[in-house]
N, C-alpha and C positions, 0 to 999 in steps of 0.2 A: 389440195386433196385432203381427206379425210378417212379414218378407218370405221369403218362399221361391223359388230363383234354382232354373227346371228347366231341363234340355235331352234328355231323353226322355220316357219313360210319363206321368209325371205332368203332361205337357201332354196329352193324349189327355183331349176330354173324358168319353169311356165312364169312366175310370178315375178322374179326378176328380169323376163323380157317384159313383160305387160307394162311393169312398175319403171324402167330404168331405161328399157326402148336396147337393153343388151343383154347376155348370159355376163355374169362375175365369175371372175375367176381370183379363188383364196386362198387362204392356209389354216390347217386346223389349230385351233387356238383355246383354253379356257379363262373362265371367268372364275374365281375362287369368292367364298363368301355368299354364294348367294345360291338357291335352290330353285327349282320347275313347280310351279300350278299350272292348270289349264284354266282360261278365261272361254265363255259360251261367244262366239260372233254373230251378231247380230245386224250387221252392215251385212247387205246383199251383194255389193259388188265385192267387197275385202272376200266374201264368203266365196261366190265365185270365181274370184282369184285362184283363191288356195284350196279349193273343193272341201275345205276342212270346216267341220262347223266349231268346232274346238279347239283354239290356238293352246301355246305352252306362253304362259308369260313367268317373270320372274319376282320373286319377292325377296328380302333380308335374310340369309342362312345363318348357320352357323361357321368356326372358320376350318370346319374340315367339308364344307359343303364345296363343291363345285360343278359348274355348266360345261360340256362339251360344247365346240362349234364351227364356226367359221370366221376369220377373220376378214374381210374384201378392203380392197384402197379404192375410194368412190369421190365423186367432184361435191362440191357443195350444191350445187343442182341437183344431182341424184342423192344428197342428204335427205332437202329438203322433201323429193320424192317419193323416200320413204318416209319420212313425217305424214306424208298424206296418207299414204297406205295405211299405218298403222289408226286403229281406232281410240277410241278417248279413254280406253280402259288403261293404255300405254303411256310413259314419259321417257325421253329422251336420255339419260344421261351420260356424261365421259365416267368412266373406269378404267382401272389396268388390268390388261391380261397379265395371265399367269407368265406367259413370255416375256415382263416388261412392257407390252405396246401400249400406249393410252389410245382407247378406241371409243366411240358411240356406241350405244347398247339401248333398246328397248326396256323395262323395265314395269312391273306395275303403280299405276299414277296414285 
């Protein structure tokens, strides 16, 4: 199992059945350090997904910066599946939450 720290789409549960084939269920959690831009979506089905044309992705803060969100415990199969979700503007990486947890977190690439 693996943790996965979201603070947009992929809390939406439309997008987590579509993506995961179930609804998540989390814990609110932050991400310290690091701050919200919105990136323009331009993949048609991601767009679809999220009805959103505008996701929030994340960039390097300062260290009083921090992200609201959601923590989820997800298989490595539905890692990977949201690796697919997310578009090429995103990268993967492990961070600590604010709680201590080491989680997966989108991020911009």
């Amino acid at each position: 199992m693996a943790y996965l720290f979201s603070y947009g789409t992929l809390q939406q549960e439309s997008v987590q059945i579509a993506s995961f084939g179930r609804a998540l269920h989390g814990q609110p959690d932050a991400l310290p350090g690091w701050r919200r831009e919105m990136v323009e979506i331009l993949d048609a089905e991601v767009f679809c997904l999220s009805g959103e044309r505008c996701h929030p992705i994340l960039v390097p803060g300062e260290a009083g910066d921090e992200i609201s969100g959601m923590v989820f415990e997800i298989s490595e199969a539905e890692l990977e599946r949201a690796d697919a979700y997310e578009v090429d503007a995103y990268k993967r990486i492990a961070a600590r939450l604010k709680s201590g947890l080491d989680a997966f977190v989108y991020v911009r690439a």
